[in-house]
C-alpha positions as CSV (number, residue, x, y, z in Angstrom):
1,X,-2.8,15.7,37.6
2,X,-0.5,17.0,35.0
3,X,1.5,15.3,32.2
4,X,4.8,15.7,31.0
5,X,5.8,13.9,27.9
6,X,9.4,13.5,26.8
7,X,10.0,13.2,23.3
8,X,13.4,13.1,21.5
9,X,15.4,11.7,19.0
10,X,17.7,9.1,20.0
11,X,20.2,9.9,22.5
12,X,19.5,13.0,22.9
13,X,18.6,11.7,26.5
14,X,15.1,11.7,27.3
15,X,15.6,8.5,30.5
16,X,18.3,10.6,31.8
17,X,16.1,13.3,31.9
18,X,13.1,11.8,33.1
19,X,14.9,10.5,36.0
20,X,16.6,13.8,37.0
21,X,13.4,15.5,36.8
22,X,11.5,13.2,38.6
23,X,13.8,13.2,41.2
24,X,13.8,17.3,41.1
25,X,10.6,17.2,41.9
26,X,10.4,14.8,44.3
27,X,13.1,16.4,46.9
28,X,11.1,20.1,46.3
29,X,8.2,18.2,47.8
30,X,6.2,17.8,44.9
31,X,4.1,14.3,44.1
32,X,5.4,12.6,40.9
33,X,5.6,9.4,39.0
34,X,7.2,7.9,36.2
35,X,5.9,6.2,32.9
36,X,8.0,4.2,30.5
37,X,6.2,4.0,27.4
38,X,9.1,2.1,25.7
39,X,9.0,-1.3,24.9
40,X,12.1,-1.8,23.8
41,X,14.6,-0.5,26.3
42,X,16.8,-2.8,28.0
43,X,17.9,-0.7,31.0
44,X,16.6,2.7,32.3
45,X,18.5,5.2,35.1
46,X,14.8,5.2,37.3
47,X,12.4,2.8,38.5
48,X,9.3,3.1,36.7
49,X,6.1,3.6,38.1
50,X,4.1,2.4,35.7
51,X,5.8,-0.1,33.1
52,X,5.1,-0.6,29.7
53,X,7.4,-3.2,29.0
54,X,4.8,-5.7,31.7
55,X,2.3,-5.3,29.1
56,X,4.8,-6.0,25.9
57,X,7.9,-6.3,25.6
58,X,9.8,-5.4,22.2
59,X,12.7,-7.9,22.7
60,X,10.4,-10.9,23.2
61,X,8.7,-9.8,20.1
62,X,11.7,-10.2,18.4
63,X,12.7,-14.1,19.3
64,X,8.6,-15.1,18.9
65,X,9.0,-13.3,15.3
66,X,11.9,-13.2,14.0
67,X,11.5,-9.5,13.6
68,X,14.3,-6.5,13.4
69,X,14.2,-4.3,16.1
70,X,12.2,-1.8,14.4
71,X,9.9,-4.0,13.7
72,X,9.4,-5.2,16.9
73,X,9.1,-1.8,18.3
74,X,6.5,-0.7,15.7
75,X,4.1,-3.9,16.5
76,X,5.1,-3.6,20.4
77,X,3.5,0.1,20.2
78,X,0.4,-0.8,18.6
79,X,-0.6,-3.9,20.5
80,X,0.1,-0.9,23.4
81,X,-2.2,1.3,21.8
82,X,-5.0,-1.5,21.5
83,X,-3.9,-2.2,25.7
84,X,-4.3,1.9,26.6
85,X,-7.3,1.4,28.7
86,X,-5.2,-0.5,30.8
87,X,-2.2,2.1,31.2
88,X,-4.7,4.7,31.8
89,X,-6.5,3.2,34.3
90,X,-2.9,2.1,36.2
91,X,-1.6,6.0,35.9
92,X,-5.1,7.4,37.1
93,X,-5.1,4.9,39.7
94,X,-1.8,6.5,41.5
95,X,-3.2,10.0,41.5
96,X,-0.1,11.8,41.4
97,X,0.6,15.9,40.8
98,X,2.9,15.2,38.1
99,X,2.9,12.2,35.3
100,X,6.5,12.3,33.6
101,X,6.3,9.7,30.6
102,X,9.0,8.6,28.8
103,X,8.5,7.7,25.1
104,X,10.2,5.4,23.1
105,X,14.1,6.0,21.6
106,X,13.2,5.8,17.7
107,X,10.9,8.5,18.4
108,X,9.8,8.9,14.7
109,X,8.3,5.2,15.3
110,X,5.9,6.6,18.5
111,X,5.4,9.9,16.9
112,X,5.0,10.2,13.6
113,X,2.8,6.5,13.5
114,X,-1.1,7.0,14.5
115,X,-0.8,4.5,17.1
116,X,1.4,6.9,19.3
117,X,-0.4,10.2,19.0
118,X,-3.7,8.1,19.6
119,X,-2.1,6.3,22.8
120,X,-1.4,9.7,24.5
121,X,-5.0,11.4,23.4
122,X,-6.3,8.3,25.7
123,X,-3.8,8.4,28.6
124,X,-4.1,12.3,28.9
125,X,-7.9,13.6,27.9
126,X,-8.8,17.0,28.9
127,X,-5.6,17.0,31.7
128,X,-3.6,19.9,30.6
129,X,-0.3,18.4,29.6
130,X,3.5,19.6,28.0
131,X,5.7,18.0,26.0
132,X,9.4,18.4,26.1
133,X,10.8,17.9,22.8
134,X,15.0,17.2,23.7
135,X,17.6,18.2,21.8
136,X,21.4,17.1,22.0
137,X,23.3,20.5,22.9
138,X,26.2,19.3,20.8
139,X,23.9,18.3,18.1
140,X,23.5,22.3,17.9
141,X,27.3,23.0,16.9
142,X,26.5,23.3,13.3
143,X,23.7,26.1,12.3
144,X,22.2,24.0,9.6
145,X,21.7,21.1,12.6
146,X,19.9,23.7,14.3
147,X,17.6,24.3,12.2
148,X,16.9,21.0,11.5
149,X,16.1,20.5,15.1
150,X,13.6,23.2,14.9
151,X,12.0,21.6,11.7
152,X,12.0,18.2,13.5
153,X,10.3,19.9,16.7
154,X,7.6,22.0,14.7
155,X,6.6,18.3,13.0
156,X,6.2,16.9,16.5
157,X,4.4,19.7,17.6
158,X,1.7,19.2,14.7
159,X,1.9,15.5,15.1
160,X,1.2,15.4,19.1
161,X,-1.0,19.0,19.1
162,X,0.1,19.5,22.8
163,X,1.8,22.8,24.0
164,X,5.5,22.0,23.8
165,X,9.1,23.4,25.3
166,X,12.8,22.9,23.8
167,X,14.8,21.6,26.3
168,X,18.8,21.8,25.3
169,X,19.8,19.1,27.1
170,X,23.9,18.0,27.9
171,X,24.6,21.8,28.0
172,X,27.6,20.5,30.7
173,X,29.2,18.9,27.7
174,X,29.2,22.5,25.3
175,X,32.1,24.4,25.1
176,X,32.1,27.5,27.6
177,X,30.0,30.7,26.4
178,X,28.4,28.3,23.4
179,X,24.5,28.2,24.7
180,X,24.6,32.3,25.0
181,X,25.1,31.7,21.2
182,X,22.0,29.2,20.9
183,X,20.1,31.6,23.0
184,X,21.2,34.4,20.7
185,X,19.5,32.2,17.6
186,X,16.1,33.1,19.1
187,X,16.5,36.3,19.6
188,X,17.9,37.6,16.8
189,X,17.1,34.9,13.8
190,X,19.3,37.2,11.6
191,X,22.7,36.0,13.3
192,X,21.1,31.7,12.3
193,X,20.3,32.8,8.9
194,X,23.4,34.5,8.6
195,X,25.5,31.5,9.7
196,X,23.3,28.9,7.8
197,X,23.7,31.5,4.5
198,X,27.2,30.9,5.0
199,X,27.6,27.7,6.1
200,X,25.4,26.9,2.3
201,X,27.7,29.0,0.3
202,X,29.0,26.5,-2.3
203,X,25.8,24.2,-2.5
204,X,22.7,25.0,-4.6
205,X,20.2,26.2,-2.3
206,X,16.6,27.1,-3.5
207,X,16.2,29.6,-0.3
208,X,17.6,33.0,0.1
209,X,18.8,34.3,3.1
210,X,15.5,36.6,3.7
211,X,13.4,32.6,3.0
212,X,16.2,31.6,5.9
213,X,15.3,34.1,8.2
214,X,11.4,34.3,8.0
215,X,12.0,30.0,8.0
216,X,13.7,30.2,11.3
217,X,11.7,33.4,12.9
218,X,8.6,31.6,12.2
219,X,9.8,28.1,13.6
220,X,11.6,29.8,17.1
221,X,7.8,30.0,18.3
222,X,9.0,28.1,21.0
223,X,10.1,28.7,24.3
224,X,13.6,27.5,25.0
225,X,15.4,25.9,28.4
226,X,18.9,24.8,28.7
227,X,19.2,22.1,30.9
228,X,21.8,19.4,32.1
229,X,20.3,16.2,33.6
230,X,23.6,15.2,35.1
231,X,24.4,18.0,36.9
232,X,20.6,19.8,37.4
233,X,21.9,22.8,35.7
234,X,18.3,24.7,34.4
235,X,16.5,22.3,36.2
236,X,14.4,25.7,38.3
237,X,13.9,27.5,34.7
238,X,12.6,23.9,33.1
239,X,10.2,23.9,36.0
240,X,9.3,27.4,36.0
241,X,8.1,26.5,32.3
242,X,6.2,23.5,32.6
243,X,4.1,25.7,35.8
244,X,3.4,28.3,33.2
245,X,2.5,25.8,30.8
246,X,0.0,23.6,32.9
247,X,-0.3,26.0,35.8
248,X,-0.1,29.6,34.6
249,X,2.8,29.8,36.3
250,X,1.0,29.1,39.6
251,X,2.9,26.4,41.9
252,X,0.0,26.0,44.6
253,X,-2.2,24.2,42.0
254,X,0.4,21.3,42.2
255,X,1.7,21.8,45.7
256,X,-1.3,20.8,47.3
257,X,-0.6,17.2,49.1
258,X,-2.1,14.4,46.3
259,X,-4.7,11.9,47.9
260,X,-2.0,8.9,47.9
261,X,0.9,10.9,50.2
């Protein structure tokens, strides 16, 4: 059994992807399931194996409390995190290849809290796992976005301490030629610290353009897949890295039939 977490700000579309992958793998004949760890969505694009929202649910919260929906979804996470046994248990029970979970929208709320990192140390143990930390293509346009992104992805990384991969998702929606210029970032972290040098000119910065680039060479530790969940665009190459991840690369670890086909 393997685990892949999807983690994202929101909208940057972590359901949509969830759904597209599972489905990916499904028609390549590989065993998955699905996980919604979110309390507090309404509707998702899949039909989820395991449902968080049957154990708590965010929006009752709110009418029983009175509370804002942050609120909610901050006390709907921890009374999951007190209820983990139970999720585990339910997700072990269905002894699938691949475990796709889908975390909650205000991702800062799941990850950055104790409660959300603790939940996942329970549901995963020793399993090896991968988290796919989403980013909104468009997001990308300006370099100084970018390399917020990557600030926001190293803090996850540290937060969750699971191997992770950036996943540019809604690449369909970037203007033609655009993602060979993301892909350049990473290889040659002079042309981003050029762009976010310039892009900086007339405000007070406290980092030079050498701080820029050892900044963004240091933080580009990770490995990078364009995808596009509406379209499957990338959808081989994200695969290929999650099987290098979990698998060494191997796909007969995960091919085998699982006990429940």
């Amino acid at each position: 059994m393997y685990f892949i977490i999807v983690v994202g700000t929101a909208g940057s579309g972590k359901s949509t992807l969830t759904s597209a992958l599972y489905y990916y793998l499904v028609n390549n004949q590989l065993d998955a399931v699905t996980v919604n760890l979110d309390p507090a969505v309404e509707s998702l694009p899949y039909k989820p194996d395991i449902d968080a929202r049957e154990i708590v649910n965010a929006r009752d919260l709110m009418r029983r409390y009175g509370l804002g929906p942050n609120g909610a979804l901050v006390r709907a996470v921890d009374i999951l995190s007190y209820r983990v046994d139970e999720l585990r248990d339910e997700i072990w029970s269905l002894k699938a290849n691949y475990v796709i979970v889908d975390t909650p929208g205000q991702m800062e709320i799941f990850a950055f809290r104790e409660s959300g990192p603790a939940m996942l140390d329970v549901l995963i143990g020793d399993t090896r796992s991968v988290t796919l930390f989403l980013i909104d293509s468009i997001y990308l346009v300006k370099p100084s976005n970018y390399l917020s992104a990557l600030l926001l992805a190293s803090s996850t990384y540290f937060r969750l301490k699971l191997p992770q991969i950036l996943v540019y998702n809604k690449i369909d929606l970037l203007p033609e030629g655009f993602i060979d210029k993301l892909i350049n970032y990473k290889e040659d972290p002079y042309t981003l610290a050029d762009e976010l040098a310039k892009e900086t000119m007339n405000t007070p910065m406290l980092w030079g353009i050498d701080d820029i680039y050892t900044i963004v060479e240091k933080l580009q530790m990770y490995e990078i897949v364009p995808v596009s969940s509406k379209n499957l665009s990338g959808f081989n190459d994200l695969y290929a890295a999650i099987q290098r991840v979990v698998a060494g690369g191997e796909d007969y670890y995960t091919e085998e039939p699982s006990p429940r086909l």
